[in-house]
N, CA and C atoms of all chains as a GROMACS GRO file, in nm:
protein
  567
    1UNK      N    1   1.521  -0.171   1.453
    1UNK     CA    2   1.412  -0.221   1.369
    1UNK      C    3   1.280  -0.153   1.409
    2UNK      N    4   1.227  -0.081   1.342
    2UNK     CA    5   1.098  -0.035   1.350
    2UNK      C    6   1.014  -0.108   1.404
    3UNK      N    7   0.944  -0.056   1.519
    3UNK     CA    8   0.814  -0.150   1.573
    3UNK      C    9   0.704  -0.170   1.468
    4UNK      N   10   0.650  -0.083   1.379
    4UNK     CA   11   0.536  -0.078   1.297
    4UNK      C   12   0.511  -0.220   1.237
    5UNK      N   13   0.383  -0.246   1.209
    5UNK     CA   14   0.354  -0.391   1.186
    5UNK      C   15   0.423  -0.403   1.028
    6UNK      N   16   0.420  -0.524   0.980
    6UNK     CA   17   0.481  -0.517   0.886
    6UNK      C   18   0.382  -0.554   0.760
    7UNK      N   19   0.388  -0.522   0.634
    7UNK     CA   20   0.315  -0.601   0.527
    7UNK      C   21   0.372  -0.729   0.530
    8UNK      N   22   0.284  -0.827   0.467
    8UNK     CA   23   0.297  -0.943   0.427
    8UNK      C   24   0.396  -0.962   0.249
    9UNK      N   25   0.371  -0.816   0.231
    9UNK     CA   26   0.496  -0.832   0.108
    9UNK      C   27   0.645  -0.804   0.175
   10UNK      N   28   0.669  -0.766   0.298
   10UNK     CA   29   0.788  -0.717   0.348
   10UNK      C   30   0.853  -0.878   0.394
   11UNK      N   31   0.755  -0.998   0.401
   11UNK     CA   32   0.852  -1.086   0.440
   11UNK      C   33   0.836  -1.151   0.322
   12UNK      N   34   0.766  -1.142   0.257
   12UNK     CA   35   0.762  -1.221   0.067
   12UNK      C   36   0.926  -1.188   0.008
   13UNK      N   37   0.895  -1.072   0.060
   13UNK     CA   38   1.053  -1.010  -0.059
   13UNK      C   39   1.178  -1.049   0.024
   14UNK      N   40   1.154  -1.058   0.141
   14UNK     CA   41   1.295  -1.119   0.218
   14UNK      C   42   1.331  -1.254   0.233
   15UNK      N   43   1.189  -1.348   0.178
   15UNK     CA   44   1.235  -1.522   0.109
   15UNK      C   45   1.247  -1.482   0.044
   16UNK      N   46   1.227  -1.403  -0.100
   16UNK     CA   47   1.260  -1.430  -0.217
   16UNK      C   48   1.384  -1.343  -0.237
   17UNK      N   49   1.436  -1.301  -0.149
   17UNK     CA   50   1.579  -1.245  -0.184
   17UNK      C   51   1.684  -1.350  -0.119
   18UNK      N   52   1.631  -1.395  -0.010
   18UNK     CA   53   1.697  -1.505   0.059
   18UNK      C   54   1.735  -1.636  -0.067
   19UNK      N   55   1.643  -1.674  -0.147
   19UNK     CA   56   1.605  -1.798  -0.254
   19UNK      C   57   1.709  -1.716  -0.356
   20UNK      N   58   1.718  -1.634  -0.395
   20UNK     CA   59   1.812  -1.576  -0.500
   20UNK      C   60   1.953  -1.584  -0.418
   21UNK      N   61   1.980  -1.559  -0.328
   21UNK     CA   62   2.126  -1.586  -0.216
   21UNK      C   63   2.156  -1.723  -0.258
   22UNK      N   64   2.064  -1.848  -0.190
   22UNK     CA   65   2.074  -1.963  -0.241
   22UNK      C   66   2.133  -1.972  -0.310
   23UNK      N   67   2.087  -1.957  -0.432
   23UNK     CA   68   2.128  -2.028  -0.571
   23UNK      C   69   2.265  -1.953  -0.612
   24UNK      N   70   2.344  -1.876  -0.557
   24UNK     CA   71   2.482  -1.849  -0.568
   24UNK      C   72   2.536  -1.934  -0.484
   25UNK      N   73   2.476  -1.969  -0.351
   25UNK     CA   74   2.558  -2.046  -0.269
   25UNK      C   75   2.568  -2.164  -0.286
   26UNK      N   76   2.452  -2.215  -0.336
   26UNK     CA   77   2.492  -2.377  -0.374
   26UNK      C   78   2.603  -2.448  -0.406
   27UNK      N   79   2.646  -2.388  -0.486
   27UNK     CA   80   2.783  -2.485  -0.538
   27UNK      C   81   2.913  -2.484  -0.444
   28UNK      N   82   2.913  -2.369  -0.370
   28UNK     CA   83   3.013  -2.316  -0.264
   28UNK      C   84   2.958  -2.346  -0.118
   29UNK      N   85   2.873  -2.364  -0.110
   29UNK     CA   86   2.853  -2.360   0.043
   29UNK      C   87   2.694  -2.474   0.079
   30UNK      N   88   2.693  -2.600   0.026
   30UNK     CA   89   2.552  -2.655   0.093
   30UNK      C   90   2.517  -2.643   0.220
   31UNK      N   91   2.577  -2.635   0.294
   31UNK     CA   92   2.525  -2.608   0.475
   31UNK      C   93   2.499  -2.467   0.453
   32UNK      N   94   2.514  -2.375   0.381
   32UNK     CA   95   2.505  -2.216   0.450
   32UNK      C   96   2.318  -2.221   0.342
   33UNK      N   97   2.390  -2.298   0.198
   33UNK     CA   98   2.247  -2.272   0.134
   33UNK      C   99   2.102  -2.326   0.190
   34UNK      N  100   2.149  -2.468   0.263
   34UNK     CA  101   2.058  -2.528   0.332
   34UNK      C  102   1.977  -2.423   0.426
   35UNK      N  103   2.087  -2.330   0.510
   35UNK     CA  104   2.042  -2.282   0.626
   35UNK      C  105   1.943  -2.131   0.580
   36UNK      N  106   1.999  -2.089   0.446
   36UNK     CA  107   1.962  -1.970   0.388
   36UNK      C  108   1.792  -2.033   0.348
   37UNK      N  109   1.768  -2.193   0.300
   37UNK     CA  110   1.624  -2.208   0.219
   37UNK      C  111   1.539  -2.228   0.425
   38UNK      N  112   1.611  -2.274   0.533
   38UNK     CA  113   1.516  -2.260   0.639
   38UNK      C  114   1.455  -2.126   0.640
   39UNK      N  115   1.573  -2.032   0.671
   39UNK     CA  116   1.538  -1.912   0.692
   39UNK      C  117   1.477  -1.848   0.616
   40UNK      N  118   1.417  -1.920   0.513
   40UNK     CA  119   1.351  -1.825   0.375
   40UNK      C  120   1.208  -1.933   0.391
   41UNK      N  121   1.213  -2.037   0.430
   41UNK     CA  122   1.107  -2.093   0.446
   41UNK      C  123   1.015  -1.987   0.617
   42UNK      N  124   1.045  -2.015   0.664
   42UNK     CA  125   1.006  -1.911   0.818
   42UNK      C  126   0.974  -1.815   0.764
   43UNK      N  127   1.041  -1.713   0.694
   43UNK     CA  128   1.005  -1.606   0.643
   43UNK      C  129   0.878  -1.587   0.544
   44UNK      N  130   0.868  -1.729   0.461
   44UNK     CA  131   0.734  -1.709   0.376
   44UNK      C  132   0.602  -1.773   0.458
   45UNK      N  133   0.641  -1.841   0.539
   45UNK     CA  134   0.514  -1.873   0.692
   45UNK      C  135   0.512  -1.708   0.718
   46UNK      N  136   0.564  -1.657   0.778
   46UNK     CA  137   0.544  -1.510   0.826
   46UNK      C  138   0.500  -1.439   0.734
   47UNK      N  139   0.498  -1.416   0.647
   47UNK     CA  140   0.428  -1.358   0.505
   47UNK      C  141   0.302  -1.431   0.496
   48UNK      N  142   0.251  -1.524   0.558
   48UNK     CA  143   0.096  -1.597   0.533
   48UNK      C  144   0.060  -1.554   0.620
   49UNK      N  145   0.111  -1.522   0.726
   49UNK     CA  146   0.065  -1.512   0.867
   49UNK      C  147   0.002  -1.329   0.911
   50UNK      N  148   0.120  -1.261   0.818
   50UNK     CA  149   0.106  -1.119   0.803
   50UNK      C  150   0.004  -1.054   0.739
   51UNK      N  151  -0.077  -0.929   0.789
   51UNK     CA  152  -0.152  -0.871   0.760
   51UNK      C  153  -0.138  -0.798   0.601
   52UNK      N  154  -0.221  -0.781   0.534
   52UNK     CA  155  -0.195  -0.723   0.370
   52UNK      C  156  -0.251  -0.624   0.394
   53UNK      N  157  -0.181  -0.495   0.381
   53UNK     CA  158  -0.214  -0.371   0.351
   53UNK      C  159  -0.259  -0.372   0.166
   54UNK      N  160  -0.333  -0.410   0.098
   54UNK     CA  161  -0.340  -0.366  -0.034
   54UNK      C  162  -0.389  -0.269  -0.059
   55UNK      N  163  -0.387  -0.175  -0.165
   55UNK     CA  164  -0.460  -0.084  -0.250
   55UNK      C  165  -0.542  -0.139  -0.292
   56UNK      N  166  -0.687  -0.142  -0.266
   56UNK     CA  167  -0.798  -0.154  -0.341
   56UNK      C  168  -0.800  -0.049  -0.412
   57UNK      N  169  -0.915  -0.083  -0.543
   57UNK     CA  170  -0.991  -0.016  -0.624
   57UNK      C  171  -1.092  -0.028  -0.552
   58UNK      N  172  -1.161   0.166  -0.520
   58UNK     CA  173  -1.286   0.200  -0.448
   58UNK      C  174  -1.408   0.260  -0.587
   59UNK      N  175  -1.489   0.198  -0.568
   59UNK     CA  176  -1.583   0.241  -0.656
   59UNK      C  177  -1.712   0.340  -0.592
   60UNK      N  178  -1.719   0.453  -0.680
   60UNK     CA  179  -1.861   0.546  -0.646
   60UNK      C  180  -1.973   0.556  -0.778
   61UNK      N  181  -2.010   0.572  -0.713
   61UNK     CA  182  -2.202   0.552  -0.799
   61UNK      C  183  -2.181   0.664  -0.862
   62UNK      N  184  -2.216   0.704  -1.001
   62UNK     CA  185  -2.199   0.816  -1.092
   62UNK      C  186  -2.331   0.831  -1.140
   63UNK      N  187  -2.442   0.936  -1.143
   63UNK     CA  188  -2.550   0.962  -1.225
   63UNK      C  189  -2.496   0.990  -1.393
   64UNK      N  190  -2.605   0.910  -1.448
   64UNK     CA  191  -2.586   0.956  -1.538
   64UNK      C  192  -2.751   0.993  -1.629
   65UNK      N  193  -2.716   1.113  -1.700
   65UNK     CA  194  -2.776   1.178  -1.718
   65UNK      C  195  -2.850   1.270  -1.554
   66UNK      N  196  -2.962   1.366  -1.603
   66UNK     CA  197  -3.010   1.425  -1.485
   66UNK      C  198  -2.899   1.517  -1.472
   67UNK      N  199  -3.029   1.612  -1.422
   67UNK     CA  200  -2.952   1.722  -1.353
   67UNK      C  201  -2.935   1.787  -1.165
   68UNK      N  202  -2.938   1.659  -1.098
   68UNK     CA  203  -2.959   1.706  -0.985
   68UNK      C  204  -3.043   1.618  -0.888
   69UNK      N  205  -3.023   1.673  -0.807
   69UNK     CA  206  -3.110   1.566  -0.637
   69UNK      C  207  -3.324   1.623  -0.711
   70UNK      N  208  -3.390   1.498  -0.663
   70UNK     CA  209  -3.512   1.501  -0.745
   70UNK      C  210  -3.491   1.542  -0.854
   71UNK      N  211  -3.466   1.548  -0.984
   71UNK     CA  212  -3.418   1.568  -1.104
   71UNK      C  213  -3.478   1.395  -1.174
   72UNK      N  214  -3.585   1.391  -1.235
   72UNK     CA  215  -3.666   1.294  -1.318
   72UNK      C  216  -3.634   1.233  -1.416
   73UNK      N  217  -3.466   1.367  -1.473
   73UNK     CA  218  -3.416   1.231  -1.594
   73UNK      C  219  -3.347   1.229  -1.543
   74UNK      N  220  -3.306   1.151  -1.452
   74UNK     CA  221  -3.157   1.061  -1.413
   74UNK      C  222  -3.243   0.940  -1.477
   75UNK      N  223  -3.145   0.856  -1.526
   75UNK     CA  224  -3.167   0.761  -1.620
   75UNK      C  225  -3.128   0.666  -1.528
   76UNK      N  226  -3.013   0.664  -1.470
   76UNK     CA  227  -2.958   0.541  -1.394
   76UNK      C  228  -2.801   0.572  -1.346
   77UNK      N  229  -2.785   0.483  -1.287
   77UNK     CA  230  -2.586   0.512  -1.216
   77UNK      C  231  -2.514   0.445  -1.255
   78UNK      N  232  -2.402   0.429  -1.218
   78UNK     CA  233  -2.306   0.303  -1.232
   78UNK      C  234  -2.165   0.305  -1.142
   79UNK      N  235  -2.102   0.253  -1.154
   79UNK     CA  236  -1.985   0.205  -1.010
   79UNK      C  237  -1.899   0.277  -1.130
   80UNK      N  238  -1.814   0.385  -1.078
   80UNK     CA  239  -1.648   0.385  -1.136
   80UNK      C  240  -1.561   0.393  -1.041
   81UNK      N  241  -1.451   0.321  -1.097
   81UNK     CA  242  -1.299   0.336  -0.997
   81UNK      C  243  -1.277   0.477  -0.968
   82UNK      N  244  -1.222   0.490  -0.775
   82UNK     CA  245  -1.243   0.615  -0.740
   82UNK      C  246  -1.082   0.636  -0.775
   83UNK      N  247  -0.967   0.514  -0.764
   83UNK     CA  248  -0.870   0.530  -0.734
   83UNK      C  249  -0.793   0.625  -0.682
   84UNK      N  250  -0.926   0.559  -0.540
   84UNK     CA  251  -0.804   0.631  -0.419
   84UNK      C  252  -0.808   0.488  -0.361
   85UNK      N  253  -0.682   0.476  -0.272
   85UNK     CA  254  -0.622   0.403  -0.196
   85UNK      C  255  -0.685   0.390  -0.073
   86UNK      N  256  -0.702   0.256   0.037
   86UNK     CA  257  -0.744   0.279   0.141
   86UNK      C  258  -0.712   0.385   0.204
   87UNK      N  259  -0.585   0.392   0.176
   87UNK     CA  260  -0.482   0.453   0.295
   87UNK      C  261  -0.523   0.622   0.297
   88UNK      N  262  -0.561   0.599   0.148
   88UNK     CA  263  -0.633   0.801   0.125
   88UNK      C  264  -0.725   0.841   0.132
   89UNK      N  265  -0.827   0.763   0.241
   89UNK     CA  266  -0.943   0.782   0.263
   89UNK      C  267  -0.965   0.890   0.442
   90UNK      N  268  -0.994   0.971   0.483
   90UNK     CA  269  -0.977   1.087   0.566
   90UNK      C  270  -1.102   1.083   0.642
   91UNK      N  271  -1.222   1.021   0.608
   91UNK     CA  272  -1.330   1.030   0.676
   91UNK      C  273  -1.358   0.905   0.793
   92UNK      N  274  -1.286   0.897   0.843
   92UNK     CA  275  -1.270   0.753   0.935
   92UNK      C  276  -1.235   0.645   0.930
   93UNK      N  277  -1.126   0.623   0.825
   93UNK     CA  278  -1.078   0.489   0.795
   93UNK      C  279  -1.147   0.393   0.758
   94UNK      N  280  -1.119   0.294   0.746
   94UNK     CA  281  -1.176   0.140   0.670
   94UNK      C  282  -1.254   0.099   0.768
   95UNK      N  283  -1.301   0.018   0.748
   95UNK     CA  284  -1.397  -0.026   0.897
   95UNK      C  285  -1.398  -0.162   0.811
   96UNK      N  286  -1.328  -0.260   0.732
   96UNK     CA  287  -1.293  -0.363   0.682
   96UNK      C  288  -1.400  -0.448   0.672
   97UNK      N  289  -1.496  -0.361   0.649
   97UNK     CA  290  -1.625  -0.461   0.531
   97UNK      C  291  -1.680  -0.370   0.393
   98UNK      N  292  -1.680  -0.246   0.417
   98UNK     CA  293  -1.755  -0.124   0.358
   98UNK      C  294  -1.729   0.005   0.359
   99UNK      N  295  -1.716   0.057   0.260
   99UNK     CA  296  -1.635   0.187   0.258
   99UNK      C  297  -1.690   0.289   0.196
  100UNK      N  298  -1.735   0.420   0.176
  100UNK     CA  299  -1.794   0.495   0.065
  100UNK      C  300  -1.660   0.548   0.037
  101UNK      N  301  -1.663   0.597  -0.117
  101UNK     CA  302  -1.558   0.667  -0.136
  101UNK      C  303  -1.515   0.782  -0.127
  102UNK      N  304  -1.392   0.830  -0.124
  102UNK     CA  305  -1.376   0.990  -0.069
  102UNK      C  306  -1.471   1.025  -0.132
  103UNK      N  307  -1.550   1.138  -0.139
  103UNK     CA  308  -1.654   1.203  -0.148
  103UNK      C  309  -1.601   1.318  -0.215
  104UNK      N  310  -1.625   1.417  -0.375
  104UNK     CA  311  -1.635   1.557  -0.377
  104UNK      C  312  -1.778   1.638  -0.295
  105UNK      N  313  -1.705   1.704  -0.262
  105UNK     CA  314  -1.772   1.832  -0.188
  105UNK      C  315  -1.789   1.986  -0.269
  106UNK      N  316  -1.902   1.985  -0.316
  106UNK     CA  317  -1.934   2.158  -0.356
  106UNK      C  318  -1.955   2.229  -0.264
  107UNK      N  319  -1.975   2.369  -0.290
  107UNK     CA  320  -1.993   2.468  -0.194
  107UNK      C  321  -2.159   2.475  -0.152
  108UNK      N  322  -2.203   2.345  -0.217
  108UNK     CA  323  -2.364   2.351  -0.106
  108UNK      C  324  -2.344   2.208  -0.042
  109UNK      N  325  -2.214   2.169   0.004
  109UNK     CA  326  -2.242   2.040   0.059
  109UNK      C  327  -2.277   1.937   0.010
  110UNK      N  328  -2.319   1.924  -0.081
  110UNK     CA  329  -2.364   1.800  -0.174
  110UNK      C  330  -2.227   1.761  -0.238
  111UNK      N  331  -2.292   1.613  -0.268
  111UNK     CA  332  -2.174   1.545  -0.379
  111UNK      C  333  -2.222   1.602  -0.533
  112UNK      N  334  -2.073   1.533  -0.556
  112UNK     CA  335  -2.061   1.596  -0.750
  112UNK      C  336  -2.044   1.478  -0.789
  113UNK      N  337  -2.099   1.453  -0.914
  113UNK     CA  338  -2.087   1.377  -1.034
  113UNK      C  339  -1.880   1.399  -1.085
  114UNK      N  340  -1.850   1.334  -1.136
  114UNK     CA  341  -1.708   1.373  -1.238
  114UNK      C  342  -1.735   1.483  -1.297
  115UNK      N  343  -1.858   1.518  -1.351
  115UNK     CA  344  -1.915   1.633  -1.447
  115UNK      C  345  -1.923   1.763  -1.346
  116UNK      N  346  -1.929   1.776  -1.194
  116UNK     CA  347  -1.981   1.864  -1.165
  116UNK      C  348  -2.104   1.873  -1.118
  117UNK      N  349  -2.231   1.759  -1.167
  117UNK     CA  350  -2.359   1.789  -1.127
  117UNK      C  351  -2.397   1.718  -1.002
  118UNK      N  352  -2.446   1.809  -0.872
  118UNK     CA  353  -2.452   1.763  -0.751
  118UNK      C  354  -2.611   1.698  -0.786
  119UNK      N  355  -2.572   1.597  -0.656
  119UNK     CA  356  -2.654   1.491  -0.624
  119UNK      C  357  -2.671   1.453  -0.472
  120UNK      N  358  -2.764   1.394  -0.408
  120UNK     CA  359  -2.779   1.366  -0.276
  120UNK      C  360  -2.796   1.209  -0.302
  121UNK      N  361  -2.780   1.094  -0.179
  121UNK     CA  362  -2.798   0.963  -0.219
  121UNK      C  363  -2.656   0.897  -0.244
  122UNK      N  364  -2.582   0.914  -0.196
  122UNK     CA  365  -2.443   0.852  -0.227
  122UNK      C  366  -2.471   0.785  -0.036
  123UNK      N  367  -2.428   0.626  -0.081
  123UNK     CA  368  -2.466   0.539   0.004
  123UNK      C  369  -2.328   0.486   0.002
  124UNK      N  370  -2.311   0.348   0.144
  124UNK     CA  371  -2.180   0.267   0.108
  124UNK      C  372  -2.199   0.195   0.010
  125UNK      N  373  -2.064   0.184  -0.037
  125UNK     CA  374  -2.076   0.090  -0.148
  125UNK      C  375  -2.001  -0.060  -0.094
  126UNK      N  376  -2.073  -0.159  -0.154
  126UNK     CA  377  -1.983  -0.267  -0.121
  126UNK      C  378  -1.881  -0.313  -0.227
  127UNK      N  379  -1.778  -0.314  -0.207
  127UNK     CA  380  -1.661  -0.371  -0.323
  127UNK      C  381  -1.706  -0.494  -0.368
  128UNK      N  382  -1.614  -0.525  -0.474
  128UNK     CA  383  -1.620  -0.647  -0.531
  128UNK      C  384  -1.532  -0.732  -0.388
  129UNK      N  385  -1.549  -0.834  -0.380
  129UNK     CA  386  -1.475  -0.936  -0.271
  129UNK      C  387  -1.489  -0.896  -0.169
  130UNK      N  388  -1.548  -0.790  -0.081
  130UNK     CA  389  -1.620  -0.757   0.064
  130UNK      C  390  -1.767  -0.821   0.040
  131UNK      N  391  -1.772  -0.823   0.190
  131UNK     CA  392  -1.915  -0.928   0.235
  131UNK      C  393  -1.936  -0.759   0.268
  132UNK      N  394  -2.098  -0.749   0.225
  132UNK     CA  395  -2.137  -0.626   0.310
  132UNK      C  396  -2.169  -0.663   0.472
  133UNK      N  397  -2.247  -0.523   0.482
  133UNK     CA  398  -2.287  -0.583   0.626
  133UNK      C  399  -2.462  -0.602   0.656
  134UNK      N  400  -0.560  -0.082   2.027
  134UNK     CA  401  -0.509  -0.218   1.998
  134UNK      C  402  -0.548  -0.295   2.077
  135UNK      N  403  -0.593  -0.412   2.066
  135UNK     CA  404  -0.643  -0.523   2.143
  135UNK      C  405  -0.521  -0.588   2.172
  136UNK      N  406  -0.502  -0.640   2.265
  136UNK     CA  407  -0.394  -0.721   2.331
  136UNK      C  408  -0.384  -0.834   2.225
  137UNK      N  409  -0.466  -0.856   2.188
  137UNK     CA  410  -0.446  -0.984   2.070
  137UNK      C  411  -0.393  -0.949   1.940
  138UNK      N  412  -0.364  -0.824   1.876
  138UNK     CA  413  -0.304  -0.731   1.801
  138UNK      C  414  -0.162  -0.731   1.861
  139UNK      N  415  -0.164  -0.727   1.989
  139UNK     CA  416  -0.022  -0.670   1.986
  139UNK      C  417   0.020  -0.787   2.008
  140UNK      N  418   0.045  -0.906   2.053
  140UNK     CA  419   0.090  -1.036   2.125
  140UNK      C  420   0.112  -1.083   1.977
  141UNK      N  421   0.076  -1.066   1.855
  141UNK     CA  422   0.068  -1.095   1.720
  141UNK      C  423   0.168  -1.046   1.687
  142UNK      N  424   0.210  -0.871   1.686
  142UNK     CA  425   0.285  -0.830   1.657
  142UNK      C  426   0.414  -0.807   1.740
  143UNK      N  427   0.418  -0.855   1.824
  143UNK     CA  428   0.540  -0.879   1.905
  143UNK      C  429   0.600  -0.998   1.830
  144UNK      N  430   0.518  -1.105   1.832
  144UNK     CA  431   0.564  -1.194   1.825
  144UNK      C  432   0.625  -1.229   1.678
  145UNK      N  433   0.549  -1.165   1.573
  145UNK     CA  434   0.593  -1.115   1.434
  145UNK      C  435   0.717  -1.032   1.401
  146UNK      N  436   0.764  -0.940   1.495
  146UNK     CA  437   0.846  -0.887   1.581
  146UNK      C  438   0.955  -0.970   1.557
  147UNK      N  439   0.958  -1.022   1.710
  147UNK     CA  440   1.083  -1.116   1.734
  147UNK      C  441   1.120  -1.234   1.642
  148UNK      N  442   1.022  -1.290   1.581
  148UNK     CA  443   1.096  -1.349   1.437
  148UNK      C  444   1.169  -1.321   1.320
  149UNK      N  445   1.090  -1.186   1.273
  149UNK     CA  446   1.163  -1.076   1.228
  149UNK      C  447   1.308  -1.112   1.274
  150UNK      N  448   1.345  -1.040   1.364
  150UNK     CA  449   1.448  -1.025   1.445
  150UNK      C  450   1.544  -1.144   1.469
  151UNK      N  451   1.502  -1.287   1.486
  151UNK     CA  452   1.572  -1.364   1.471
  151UNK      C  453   1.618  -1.404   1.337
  152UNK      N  454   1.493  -1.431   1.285
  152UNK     CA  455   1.578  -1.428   1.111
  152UNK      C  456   1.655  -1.381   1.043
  153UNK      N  457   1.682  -1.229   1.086
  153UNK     CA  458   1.754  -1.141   1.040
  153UNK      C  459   1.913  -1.192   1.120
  154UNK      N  460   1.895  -1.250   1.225
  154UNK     CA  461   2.036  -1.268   1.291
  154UNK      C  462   2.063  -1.352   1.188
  155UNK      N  463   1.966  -1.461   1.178
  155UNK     CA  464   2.018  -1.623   1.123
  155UNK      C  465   2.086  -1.600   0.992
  156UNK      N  466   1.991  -1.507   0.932
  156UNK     CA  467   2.122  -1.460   0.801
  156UNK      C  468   2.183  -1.391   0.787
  157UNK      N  469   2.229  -1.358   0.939
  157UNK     CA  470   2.361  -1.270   0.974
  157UNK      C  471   2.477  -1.359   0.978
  158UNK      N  472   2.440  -1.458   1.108
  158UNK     CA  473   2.480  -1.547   1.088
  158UNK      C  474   2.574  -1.646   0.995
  159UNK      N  475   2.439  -1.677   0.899
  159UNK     CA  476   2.460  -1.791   0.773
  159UNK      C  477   2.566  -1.715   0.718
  160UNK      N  478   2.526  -1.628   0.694
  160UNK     CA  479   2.626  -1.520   0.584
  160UNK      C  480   2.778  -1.540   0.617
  161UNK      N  481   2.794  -1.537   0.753
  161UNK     CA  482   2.950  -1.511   0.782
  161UNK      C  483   2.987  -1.658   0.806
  162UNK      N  484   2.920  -1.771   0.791
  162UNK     CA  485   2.961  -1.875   0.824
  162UNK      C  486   2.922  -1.977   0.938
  163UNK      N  487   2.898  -1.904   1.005
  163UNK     CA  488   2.882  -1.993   1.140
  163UNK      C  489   2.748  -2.048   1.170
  164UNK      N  490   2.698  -2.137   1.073
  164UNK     CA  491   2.615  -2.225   1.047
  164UNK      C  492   2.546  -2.236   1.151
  165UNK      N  493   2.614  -2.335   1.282
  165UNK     CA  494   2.544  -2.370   1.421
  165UNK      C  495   2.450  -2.227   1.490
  166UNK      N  496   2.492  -2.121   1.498
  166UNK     CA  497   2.460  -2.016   1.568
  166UNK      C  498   2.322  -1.956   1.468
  167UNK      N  499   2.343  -1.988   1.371
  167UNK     CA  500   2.234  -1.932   1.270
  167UNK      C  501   2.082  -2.078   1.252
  168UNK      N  502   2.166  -2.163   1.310
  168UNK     CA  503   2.054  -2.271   1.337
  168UNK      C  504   1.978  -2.255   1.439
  169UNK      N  505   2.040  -2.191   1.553
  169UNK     CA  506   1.969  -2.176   1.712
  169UNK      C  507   1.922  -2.069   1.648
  170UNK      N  508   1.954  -1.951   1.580
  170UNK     CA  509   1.795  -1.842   1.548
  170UNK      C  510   1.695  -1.875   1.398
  171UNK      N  511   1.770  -1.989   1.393
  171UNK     CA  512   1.623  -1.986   1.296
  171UNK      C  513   1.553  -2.109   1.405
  172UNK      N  514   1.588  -2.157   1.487
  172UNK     CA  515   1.488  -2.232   1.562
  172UNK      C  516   1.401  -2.136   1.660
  173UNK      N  517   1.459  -2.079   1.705
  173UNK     CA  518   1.381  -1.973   1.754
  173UNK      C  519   1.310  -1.854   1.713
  174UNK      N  520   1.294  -1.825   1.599
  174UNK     CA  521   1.284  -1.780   1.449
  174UNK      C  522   1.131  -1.848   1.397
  175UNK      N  523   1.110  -2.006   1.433
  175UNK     CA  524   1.004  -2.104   1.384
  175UNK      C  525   0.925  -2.105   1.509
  176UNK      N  526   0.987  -2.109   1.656
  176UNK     CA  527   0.912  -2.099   1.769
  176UNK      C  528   0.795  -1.950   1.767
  177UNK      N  529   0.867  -1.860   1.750
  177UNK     CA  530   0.789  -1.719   1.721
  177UNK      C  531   0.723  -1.711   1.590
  178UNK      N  532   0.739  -1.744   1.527
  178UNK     CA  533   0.634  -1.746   1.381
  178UNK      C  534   0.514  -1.887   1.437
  179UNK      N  535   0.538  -1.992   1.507
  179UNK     CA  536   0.428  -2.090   1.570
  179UNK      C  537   0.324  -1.991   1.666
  180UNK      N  538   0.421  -1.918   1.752
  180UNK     CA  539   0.336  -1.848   1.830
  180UNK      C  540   0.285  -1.715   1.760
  181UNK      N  541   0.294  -1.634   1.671
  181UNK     CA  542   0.199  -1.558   1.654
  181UNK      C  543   0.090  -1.616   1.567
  182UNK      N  544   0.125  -1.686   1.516
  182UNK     CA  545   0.051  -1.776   1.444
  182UNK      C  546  -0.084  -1.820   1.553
  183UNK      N  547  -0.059  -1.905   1.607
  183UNK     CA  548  -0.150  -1.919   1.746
  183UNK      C  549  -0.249  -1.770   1.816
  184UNK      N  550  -0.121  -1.727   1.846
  184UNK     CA  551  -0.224  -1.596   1.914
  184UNK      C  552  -0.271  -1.513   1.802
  185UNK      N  553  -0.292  -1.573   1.671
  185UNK     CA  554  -0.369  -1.443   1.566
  185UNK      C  555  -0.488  -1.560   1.563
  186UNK      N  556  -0.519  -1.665   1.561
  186UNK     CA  557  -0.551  -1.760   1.550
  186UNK      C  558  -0.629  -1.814   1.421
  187UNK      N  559  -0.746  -1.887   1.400
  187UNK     CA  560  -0.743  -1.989   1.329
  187UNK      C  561  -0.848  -1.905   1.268
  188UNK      N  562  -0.854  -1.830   1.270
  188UNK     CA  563  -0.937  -1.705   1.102
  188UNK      C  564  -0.854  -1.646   1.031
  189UNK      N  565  -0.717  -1.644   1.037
  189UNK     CA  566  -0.639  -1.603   0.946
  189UNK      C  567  -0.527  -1.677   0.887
   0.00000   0.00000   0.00000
């Protein structure tokens, strides 16, 4: 058995495969089904108890309009889904309050818009359901 | 890892591990033997429970 910690869906799915066992055994076996709903009960305590790896949705600030860092018509920004995954983030991991999102990189170092147009000012963002800091 | 990380996951661990007997166990029949690992099965899910403690 793998040491690695486990998700909290890895013991979800092993009561709820356990609870589907059950209900074949019932009619044939009440002591084994009895013993199958303990062991599926323990197992969904351990699933409350277990850490959740989820995929968030990471959001980055997008200019819109403007052409650039000091650039006078930027009109304003807005949050879009970066959809990347915690797990695909490369610049130091989660730090489990606040995250910026992977970042594009041009060849002057600056960030890009979706469009291409670099910008300076990309800050953390706080998710929806994180407390900032 | 903080010692309190791992004493969590040990102990997450060995329940794992017993449960998996108990419905090794259950499966083939032998009820009694699959009762002693799911009791010990509930002892280790109490204790990581404890040592992750009362913020999660």
């Amino acid at each position: 058995m793998s040491d690695a910690p486990k998700d909290f869906r890895y013991y979800a799915d092993k009561a709820e495969a356990l609870l589907l066992g059950t209900s074949e055994l019932a009619n044939d076996d009440d002591n084994g089904a009895r013993m199958l709903i303990g062991i599926a009960t323990v197992y969904a305590e351990l699933a409350k108890a277990a850490p959740r790896f989820e995929h968030q949705t990471q959001y980055r600030a997008v200019v819109i309009g403007g052409g650039g860092p000091g650039d006078s018509t930027v009109k304003a920004t807005q949050l879009q889904p970066c959809n990347v995954s915690l797990h695909g983030i490369s610049n130091g991991g989660y730090d489990g309050t606040s995250q910026p999102c992977a970042l594009v990189y041009g060849h002057t170092g600056m960030h890009e818009t979706d469009e291409g147009v670099p910008f300076r000012g990309f800050g953390t963002v706080n998710f929806p359901g994180q407390g900032g800091k | 890892m903080s010692d309190g990380t791992k004493n969590f996951e040990y102990y997450m661990r060995k329940a794992d591990e017993a449960l998996q007997a108990a419905s090794d166990m259950a499966s083939s029949g032998y009820n009694e033997s699959a009762a002693s690992f799911l009791k010990a099965a509930e002892l280790y899910t109490e204790q990581a429970k404890l040592v992750r403690g009362p913020r999660y």
